[in-house]
Structure formats: C-alpha cells, structure tokens
C-alpha positions in Angstrom: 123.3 369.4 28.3 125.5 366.2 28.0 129.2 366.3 27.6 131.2 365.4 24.5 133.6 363.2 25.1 137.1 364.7 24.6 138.7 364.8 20.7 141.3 362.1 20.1 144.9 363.1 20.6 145.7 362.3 16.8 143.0 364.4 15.8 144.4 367.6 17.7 148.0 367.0 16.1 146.8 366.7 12.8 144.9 370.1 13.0 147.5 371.7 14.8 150.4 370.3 12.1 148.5 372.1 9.3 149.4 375.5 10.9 153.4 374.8 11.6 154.2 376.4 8.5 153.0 380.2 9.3 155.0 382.5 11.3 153.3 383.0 14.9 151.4 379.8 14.4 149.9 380.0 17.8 146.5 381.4 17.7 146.0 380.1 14.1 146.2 377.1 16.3 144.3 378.2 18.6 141.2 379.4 16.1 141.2 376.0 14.2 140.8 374.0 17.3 138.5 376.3 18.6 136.3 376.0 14.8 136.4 372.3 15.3 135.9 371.7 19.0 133.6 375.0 19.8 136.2 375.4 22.5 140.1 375.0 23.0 140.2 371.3 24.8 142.7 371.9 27.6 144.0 368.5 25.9 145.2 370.3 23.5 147.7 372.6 25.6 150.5 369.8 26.0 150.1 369.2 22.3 150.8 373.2 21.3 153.4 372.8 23.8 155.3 370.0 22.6 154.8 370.7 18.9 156.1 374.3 19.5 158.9 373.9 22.2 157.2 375.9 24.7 156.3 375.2 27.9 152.1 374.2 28.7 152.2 377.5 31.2 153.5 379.7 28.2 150.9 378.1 26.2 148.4 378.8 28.8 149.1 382.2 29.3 148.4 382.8 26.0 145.2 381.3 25.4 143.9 382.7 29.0 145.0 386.5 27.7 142.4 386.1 24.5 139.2 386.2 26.1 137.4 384.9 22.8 139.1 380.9 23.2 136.8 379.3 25.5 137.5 376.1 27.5 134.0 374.9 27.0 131.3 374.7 24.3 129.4 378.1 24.1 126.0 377.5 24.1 123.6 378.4 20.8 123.6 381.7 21.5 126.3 383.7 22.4 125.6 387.1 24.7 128.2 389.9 24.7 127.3 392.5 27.6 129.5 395.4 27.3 131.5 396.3 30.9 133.7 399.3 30.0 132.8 402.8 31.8 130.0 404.2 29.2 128.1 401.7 29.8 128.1 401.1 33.6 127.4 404.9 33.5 124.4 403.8 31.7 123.0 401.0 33.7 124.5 397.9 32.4 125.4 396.5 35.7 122.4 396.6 36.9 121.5 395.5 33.7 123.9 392.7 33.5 122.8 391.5 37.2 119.3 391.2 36.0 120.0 389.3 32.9 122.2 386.7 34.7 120.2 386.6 37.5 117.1 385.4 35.0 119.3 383.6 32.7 120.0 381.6 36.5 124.1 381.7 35.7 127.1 383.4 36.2 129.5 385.5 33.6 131.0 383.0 30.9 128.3 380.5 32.2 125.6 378.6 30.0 122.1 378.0 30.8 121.6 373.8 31.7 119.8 373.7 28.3 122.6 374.8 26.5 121.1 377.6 24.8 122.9 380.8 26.1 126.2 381.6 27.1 126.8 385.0 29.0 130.0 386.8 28.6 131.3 390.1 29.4 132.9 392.3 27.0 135.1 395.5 27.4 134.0 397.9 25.0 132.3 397.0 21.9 132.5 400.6 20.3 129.4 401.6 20.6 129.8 404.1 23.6 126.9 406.5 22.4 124.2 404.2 22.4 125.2 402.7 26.2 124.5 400.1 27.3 125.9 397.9 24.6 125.6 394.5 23.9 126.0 391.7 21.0 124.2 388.3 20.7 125.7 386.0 18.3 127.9 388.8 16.6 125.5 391.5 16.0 125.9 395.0 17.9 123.0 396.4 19.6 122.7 399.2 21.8 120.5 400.9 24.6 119.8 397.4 25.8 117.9 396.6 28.8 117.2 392.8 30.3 114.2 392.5 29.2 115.3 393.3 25.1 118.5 391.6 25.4 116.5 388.3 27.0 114.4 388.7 24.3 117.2 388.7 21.6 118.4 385.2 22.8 114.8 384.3 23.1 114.5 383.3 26.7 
C-alpha cells in the first residue's frame, strides 16, 4: 500500500471554513475531513486549532476520545470486533486473537495490501447473539474467525 501524499494546507482550511458557522463546529470538522481524507491528517490539528482558538492538545483530546476518526486511511474493509463483557464471555478474544493473528496485524492495523482494517469495538448491541461483530457497517453475530475472515474475504 503506497502512501498519499499529505492534503494541501489550503485545502484543509477551505473545508474546515465551511463548518464555522454551526454551533460546536468541531466534529462537523472533524467528519468532513475525515469524508474527504479517509482519515483526520494530523495536519489538520493546528488548522482546527488556530481557526477555533484552542490549543492543538485540546484539539487532540478530542479527536483521540472518538474512536471512529482515524489517523490513517482504513483499508477497503473495515472489521468491527466487539470487546465489551458478553462477548469475551462468549469467545471473542480468543476469537479476535485468531483473526488478527491470520489477518498478520494488530488492533486498528491494516493488512500490507490494504484491504482490511481491524478495530475493536465496545459493544455493538447485540449482546444476545455474542460474539458480535460488523464489517463495513453491517451487524453480525455469533461470529467465529473463520466467518468473520470470510466476510472480508481473506
């Protein structure tokens, strides 16, 4: 997977001066930079700072706290594994170690190929059908590696 080359400076400000208006502009901020970039370019976080009169470590405390904002491009598909207590009570960490361990990466990591990104989620709702899981948006439960591999086609 090659890198992108970071997003110009003047494109960043434009897209973040289209959100000045709304109260709380923040994460609107932070969602349109994400839907353009695939990620929040820690570029940007002097920018939000400077345009909103806030410090880069207040800005950075609040993207870090959102676990959705990512500082790099997820890959093509995106894997959700569900870590809250009904679902380690039904085998998702050892179900989670398995997947990772095939997918050859670590939590929030994405294959060399680009085409999964791993990341771990705390509670997804569906506590009766444990373990949980969601690849590219869509719920799915009693998961095990070798369905949930085969759901990001691996």
């Amino acid at each position: 997977m090659t890198l992108a080359s970071p997003p110009a400076t003047a494109e960043m400000q434009a897209i973040i001066d289209r959100h000045l208006g709304l109260e709380g502009p923040l994460l609107p901020m932070f969602h349109a930079l994400q839907a353009e970039y695939g990620h929040v370019p820690a570029t940007a976080l002097p920018l939000l700072a400077a345009t909103l009169n806030v410090t880069v470590a207040e800005v950075h405390g609040v993207k870090s706290f959102y676990h959705d904002f990512r500082d790099q491009p997820a890959g093509r598909r995106v894997l959700k594994i569900c870590r809250a207590e009904a679902c380690q009570a039904m085998g998702a960490n050892a179900m989670s170690a398995a997947v990772l361990d095939r997918l050859g990466i670590n939590w929030h990591g994405t294959t060399p190929d680009g085409g999964v990104t791993v990341e771990p989620v705390f509670c997804l709702g569906l506590c009766a059908c444990a373990p949980a899981a969601m690849v590219d948006g869509r719920v799915i439960g009693r998961v095990d590696a070798d369905r949930l591999l085969a759901e990001v086609s691996v």
